[in-house]
C-alpha positions as CSV (number, residue, x, y, z in Angstrom):
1,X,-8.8,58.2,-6.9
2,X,-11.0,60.5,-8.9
3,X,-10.6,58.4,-12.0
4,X,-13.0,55.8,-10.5
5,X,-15.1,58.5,-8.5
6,X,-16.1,59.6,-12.2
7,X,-17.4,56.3,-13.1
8,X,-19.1,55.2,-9.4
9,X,-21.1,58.4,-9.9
10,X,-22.0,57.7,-13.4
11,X,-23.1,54.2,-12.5
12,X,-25.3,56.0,-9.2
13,X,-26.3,58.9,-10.8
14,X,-29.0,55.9,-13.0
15,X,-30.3,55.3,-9.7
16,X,-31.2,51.5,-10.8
17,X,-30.6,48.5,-8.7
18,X,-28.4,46.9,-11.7
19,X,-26.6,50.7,-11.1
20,X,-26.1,50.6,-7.2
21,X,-24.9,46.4,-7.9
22,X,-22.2,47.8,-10.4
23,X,-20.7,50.4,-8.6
24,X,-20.3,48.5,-5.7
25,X,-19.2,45.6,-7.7
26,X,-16.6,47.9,-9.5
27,X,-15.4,49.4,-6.2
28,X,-15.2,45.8,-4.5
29,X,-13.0,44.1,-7.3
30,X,-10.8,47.2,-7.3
31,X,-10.4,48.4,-3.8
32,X,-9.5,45.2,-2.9
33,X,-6.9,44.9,-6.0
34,X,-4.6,41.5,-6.9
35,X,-3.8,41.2,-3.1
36,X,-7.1,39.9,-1.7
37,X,-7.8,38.2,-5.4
38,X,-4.2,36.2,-4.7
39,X,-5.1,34.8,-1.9
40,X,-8.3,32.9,-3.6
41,X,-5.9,32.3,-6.4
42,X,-3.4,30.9,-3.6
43,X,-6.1,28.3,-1.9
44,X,-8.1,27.2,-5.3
45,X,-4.3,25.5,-6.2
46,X,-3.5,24.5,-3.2
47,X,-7.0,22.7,-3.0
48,X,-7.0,21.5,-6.6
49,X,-3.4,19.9,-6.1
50,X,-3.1,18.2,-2.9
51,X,-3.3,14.6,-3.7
52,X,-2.1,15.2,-6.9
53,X,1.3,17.2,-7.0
54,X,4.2,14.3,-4.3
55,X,4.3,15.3,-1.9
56,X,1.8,17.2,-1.1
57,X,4.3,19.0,0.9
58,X,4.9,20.9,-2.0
59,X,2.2,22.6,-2.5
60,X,2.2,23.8,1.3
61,X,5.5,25.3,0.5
62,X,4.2,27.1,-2.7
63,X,1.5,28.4,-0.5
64,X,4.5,29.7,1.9
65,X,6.8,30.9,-0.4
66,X,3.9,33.4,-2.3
67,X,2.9,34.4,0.7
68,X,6.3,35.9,1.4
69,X,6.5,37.2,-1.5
70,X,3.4,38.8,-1.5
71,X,4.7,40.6,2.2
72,X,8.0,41.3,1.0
73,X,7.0,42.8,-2.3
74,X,4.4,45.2,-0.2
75,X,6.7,45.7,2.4
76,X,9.5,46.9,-0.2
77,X,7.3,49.1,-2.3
78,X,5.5,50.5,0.2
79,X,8.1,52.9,0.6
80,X,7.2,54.4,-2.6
81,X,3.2,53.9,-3.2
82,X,2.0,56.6,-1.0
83,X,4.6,59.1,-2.3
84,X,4.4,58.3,-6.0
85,X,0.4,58.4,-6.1
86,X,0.9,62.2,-4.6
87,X,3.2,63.2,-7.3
88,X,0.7,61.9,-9.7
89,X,-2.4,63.7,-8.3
90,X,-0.1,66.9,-8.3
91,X,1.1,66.6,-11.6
92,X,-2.6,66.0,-12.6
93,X,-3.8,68.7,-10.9
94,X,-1.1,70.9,-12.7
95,X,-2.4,69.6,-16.1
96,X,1.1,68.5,-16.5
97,X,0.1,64.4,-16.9
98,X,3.7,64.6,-19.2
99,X,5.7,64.1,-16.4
100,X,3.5,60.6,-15.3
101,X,4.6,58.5,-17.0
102,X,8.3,59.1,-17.3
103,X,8.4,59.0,-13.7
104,X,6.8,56.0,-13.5
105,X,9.3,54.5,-15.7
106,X,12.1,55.7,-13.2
107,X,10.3,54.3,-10.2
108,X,9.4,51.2,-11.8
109,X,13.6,51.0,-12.5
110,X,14.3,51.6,-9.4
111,X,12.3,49.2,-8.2
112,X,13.2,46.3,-10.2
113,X,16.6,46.7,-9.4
114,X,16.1,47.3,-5.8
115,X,14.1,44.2,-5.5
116,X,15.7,41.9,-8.0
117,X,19.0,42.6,-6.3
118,X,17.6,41.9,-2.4
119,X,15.9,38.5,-3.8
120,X,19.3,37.7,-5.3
121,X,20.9,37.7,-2.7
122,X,18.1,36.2,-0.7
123,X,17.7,33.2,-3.4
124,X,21.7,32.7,-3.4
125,X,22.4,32.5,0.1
126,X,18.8,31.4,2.2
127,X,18.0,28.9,-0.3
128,X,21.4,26.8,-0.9
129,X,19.2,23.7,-1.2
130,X,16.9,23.9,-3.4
131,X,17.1,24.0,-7.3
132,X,18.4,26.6,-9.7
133,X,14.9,26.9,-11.3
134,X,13.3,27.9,-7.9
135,X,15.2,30.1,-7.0
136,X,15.1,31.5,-10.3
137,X,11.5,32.0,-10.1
138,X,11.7,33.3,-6.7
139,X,13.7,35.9,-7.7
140,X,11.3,36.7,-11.1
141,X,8.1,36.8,-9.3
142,X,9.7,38.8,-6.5
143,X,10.6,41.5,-9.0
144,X,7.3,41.2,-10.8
145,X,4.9,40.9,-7.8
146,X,7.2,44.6,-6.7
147,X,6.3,45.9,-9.9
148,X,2.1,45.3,-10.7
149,X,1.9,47.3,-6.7
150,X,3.9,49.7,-8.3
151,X,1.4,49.7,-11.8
152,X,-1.6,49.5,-9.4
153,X,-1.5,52.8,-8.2
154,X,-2.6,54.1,-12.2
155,X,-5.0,52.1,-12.0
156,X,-7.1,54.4,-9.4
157,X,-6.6,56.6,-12.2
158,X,-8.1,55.2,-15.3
159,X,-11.4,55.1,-16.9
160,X,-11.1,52.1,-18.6
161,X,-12.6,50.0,-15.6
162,X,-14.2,46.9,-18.0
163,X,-10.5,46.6,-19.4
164,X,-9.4,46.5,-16.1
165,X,-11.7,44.0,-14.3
166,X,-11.2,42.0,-17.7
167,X,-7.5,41.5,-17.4
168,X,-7.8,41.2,-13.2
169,X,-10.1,38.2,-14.5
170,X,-7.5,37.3,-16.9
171,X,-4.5,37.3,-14.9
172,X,-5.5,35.4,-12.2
173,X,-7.2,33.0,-14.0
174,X,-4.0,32.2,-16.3
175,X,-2.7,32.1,-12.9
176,X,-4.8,29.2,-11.7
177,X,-5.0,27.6,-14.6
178,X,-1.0,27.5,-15.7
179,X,-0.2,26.4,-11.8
180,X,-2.6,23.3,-12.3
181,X,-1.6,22.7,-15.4
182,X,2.2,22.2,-14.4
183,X,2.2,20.7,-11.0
184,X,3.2,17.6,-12.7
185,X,6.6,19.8,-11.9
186,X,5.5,20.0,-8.3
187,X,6.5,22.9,-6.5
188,X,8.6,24.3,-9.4
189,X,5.7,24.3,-12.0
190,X,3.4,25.4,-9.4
191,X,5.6,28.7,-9.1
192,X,6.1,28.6,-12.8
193,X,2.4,28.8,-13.3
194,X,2.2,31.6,-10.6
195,X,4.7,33.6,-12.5
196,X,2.8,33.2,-15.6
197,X,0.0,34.7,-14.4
198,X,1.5,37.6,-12.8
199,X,3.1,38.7,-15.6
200,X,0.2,38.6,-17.9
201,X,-1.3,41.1,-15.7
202,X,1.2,43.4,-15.2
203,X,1.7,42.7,-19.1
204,X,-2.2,44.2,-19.5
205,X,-1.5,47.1,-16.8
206,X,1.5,48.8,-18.4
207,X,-0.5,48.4,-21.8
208,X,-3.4,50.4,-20.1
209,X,-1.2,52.8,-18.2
210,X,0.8,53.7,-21.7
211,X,-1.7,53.9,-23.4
212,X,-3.5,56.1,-21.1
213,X,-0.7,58.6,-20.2
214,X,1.4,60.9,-23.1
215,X,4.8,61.1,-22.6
216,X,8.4,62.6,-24.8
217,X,10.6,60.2,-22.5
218,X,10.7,57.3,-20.7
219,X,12.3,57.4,-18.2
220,X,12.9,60.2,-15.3
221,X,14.2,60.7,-11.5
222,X,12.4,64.2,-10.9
223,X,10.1,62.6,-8.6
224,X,12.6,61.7,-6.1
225,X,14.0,65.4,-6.2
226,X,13.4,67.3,-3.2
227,X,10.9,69.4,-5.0
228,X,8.4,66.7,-5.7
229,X,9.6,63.6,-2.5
230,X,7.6,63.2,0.6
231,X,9.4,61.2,3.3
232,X,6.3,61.5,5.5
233,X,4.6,59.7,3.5
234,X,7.5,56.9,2.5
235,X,7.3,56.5,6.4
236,X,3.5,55.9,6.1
237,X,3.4,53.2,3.1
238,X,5.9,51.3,4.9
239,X,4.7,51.7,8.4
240,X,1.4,50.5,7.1
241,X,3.0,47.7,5.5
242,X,4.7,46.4,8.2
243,X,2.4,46.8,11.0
244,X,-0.5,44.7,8.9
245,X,2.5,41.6,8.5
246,X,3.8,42.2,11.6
247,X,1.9,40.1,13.4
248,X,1.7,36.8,10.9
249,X,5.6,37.1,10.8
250,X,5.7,37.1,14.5
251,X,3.4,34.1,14.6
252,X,5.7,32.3,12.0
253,X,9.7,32.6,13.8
254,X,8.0,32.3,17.3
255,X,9.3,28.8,18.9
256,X,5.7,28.0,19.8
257,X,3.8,28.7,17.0
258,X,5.7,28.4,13.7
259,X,7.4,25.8,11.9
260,X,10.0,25.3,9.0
261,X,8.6,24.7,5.5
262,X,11.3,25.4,3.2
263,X,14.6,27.0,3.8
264,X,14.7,30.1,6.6
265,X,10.9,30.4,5.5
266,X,8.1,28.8,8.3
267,X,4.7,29.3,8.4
268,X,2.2,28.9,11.3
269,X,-0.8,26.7,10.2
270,X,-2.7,27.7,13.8
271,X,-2.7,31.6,12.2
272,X,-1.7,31.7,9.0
273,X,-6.0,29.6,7.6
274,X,-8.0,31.9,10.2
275,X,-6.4,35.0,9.0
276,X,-6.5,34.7,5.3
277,X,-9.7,33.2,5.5
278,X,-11.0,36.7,7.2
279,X,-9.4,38.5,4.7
280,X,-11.8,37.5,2.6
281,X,-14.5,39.3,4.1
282,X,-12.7,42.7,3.5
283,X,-14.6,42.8,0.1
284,X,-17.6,44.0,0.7
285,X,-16.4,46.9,3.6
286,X,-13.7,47.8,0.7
287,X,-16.5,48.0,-1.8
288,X,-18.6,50.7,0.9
289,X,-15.8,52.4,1.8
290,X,-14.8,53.1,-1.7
291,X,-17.9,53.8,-2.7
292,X,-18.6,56.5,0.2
293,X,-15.2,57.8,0.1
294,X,-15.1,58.4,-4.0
295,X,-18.2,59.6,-4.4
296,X,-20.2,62.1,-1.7
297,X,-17.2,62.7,0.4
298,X,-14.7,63.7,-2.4
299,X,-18.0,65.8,-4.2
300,X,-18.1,67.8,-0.8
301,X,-14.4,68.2,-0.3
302,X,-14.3,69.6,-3.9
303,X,-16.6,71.9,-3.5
304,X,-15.0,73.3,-0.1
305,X,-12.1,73.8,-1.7
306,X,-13.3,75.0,-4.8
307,X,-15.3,77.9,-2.7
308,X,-12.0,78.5,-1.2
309,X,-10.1,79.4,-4.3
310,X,-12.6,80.6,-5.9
311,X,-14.3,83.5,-3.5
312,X,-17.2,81.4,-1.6
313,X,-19.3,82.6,1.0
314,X,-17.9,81.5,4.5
315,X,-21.5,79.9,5.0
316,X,-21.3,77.6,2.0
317,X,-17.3,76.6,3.0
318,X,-18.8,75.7,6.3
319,X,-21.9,73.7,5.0
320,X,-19.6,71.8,3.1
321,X,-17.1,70.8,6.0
322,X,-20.1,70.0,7.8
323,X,-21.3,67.4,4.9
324,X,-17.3,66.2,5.0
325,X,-18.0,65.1,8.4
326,X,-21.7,64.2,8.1
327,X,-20.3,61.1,5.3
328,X,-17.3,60.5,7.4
329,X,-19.5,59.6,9.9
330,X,-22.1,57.7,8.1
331,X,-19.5,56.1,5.7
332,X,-17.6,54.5,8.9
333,X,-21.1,53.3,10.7
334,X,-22.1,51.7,7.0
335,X,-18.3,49.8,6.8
336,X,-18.6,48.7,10.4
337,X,-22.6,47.4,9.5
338,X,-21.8,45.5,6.5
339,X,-18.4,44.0,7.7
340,X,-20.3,42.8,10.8
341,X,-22.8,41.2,8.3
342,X,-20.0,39.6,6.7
343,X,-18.7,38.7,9.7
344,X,-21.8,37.1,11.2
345,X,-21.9,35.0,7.4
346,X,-18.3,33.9,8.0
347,X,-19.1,32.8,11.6
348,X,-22.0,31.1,10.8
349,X,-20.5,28.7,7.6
350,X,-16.9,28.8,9.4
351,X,-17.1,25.3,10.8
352,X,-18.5,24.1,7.3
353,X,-15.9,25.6,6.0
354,X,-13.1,24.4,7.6
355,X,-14.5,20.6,7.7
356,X,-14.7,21.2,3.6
357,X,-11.0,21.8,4.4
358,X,-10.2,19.2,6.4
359,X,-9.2,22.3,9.3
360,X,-10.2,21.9,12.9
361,X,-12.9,23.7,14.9
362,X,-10.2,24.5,17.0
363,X,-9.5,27.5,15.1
364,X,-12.8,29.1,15.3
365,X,-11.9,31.5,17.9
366,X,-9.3,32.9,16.0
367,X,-11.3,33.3,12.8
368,X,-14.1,35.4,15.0
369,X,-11.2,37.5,16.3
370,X,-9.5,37.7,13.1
371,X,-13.1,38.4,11.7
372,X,-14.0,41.7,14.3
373,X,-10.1,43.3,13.4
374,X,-10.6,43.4,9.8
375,X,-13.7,44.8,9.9
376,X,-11.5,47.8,12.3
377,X,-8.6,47.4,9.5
378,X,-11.2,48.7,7.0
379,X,-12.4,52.0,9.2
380,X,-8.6,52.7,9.8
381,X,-7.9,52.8,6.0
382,X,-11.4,54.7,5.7
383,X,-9.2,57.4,8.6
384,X,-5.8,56.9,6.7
385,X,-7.7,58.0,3.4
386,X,-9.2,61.1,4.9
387,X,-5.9,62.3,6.4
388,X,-4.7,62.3,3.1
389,X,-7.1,64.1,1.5
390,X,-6.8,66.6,3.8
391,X,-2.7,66.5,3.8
392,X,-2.3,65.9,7.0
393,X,1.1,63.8,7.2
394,X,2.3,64.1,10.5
395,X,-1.2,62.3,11.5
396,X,-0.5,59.3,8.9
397,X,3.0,59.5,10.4
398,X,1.3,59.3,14.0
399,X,-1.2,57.0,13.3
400,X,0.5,54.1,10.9
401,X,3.9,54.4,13.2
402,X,1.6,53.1,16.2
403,X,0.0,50.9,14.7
404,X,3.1,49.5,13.6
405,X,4.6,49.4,17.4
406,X,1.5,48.5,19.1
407,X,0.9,45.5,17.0
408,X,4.5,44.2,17.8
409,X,3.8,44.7,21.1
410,X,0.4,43.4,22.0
411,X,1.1,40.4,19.6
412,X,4.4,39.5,21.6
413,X,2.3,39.8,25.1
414,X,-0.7,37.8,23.5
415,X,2.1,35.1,22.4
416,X,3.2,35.2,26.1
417,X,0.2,34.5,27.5
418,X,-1.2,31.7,25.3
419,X,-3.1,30.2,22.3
420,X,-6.6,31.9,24.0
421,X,-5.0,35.3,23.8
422,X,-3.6,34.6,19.9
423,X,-4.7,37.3,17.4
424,X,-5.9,40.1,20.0
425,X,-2.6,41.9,19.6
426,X,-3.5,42.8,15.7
427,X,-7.1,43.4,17.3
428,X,-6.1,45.5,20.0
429,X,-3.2,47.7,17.8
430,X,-5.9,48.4,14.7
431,X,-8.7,49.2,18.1
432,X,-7.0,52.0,19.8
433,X,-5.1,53.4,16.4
434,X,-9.5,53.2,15.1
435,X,-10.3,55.6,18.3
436,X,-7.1,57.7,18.5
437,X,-7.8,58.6,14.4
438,X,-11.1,59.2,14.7
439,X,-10.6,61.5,17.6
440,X,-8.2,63.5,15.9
441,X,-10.2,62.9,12.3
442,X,-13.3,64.9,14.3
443,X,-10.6,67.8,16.0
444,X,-8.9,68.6,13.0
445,X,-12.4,68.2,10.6
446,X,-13.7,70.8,13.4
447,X,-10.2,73.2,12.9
448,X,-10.4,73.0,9.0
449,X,-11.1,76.3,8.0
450,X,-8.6,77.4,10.1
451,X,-5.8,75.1,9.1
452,X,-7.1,76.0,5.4
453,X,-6.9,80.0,5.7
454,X,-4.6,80.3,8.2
455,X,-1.7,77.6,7.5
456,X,-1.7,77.5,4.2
């Protein structure tokens, strides 16, 4: 992420309010990326085309069927984020950026036909009633959706961060725009416009990202040699994945909680409002912990392991570790204060909120709870991201493999006991993964120069 650790800094280093507003501004559009901007995208044309698009029931299974594909799409390429962003920042920090984009060609093939072959077979034989156009569209946003996570990684990596807030703006917004514009299609035209969108911003993305990387071919494999792969962390992008839809799809297929809304997909309206609405508040603890993260902590952990290479004095390595831990610390206690404001905001508007819905105060308990674990799903990617700054795989492995178990199993126990218990299972997984990493975040922070000289 040092692209846009270049340009927080620049905007800090003016040391203006209108500076400290765009930087976090910049880090809140960008950390939180097309998925949390989706789900706004998602609600404004549900909202703007009940009553409008007959049945309405159409647009609740629009709303379904992009939320799967938004899972499956993450779920899919997770297996390949994590790995392919370390094979950039290696080839980066050989100076040889040639081999970028090439391989991003390759995994961007690989991923389209991975994905456009699973949602094929998906569209064919799950979806035998519904139209040819639909399940056309399913499959083309499917393969699209798979490939702007793919593109999304470079864009940690540019400096052209107007261009890129410009063409998020764009995308969705042609997004929005198109779906309203052809619901007179009902649920087909609302996908139609979805699909629209999308691919005018994963249009403006691989503009940005050719433009921004040289290259003598376009296509190559070499990342998936066994000189350059890292299965550790394909087991963390997916294990992440998972675990954070593990829950809602557990909440959809169980008897008591889900329902059918179109084909083999179902939906669970008691979950599915609380938690996206919460999502919403991950914004502004995304926005700290980038900020924090790409700025002091990554100046510190450059300069530690600058001294090493280069022949520093053993007190200067450690006063550096010691400032890694000291913004560690006060990164994670200023995510925790401003997602608890955001929080408190949220819990104070949530019951005019949902009556501007038309949702019951019924599901107020579940939004607080909902509410509390995302503010511990930001710390845990604050851990996840320090782990891999400091290469410490078998620790993602560790931590994102519980996570993923835990949250299958304290959701099925809280599903057990009852609709008072719903949500504490993703609450209670992302808790004790929060203390277990930052336990082992403060043992092996304490054993760095060691693992540093010593291991390596």
């Amino acid at each position: 992420m040092a692209g846009i650790g270049f340009e927080l800094r620049k905007l800090l280093r003016k040391d203006t309010l209108l500076g400290l507003i765009r930087a976090y501004a910049y880090a809140g559009v960008i950390s939180s990326g097309p998925w949390v901007l989706s789900i706004i995208g998602i609600l404004i044309i549900g909202i703007f085309s009940l009553g409008v698009v007959v049945p309405d029931l159409a647009v609740t299974r629009f709303q379904v069927t992009v939320t799967y594909l938004i899972a499956g799409s993450l779920i899919l390429t997770g297996v390949v984020q994590l790995a392919f962003t370390r094979f950039c920042a290696d080839r980066s920090f050989e100076h040889r950026e040639d081999m970028i984009l090439p391989n991003f060609g390759g995994v961007t093939v690989l991923v389209t036909l991975i994905s456009g072959c699973l949602s094929l077979l998906i569209g064919l034989f799950l979806f035998p009633g519904q139209s040819i156009l639909y399940r056309v569209l399913l499959v083309a946003s499917f393969v699209v959706l798979s490939n702007i996570w793919i593109a999304t990684v470079f864009l940690s990596g540019m400096k052209q961060y107007k261009a890129i807030l410009w063409l998020y703006a764009l995308g969705y917004t042609v997004t929005v725009a198109a779906a309203l514009l052809l619901r007179f299609m009902d649920l087909e035209g609302l996908l139609l416009g979805f699909l629209l969108g999308q691919v005018t911003l994963l249009g403006g993305m691989l503009v940005l990202i050719i433009r921004g990387y040289p290259a003598l071919t376009v296509v190559s494999f070499e990342m998936f040699s066994g000189k350059y792969l890292y299965p550790s962390l394909m087991l963390v992008g997916f294990f992440y994945n998972a675990g954070v839809w593990a829950d809602k799809a557990m909440f959809w297929f169980y008897s008591g909680t889900g329902s059918d809304v179109i084909g083999p997909l179902r939906a669970s309206l008691i979950y599915d409002i609380p938690v996206f609405l919460s999502y919403l508040s991950l914004i502004p603890g995304m926005a700290v912990f980038l900020v924090r993260m790409e700025t002091d902590f990554v100046e510190h952990y450059s300069n530690f392991y600058d001294a090493v290479r280069d022949g520093g004095s053993l007190s200067y390595i450690e006063e550096q570790r010691n400032q890694m831990v000291f913004v560690i610390r006060q990164g994670i206690f200023q995510i925790l204060k401003i997602q608890a404001i955001a929080a408190l905001l949220l819990m104070v508007t949530g019951a005019q909120i949902f009556a501007a819905l038309g949702i019951s105060e019924l599901y107020l308990p579940l939004l607080k709870v909902q509410l509390i674990a995302t503010a511990l799903q930001v710390v845990f990617l604050a851990i996840i991201n320090v782990f891999c700054y400091l290469d410490q795989r078998r620790m993602l492995v560790l931590l994102t493999g519980l996570f993923l178990v835990l949250n299958i199993l304290f959701t099925g126990i809280s599903l057990y006991l009852g609709p008072q218990f719903f949500g504490f299972g993703f609450l209670l997984a992302l808790a004790v993964c929060v203390l277990l990493g930052l336990w082992l975040v403060n043992r092996k922070m304490g054993e760095l120069e060691y693992i540093t000289f010593m291991l390596h």
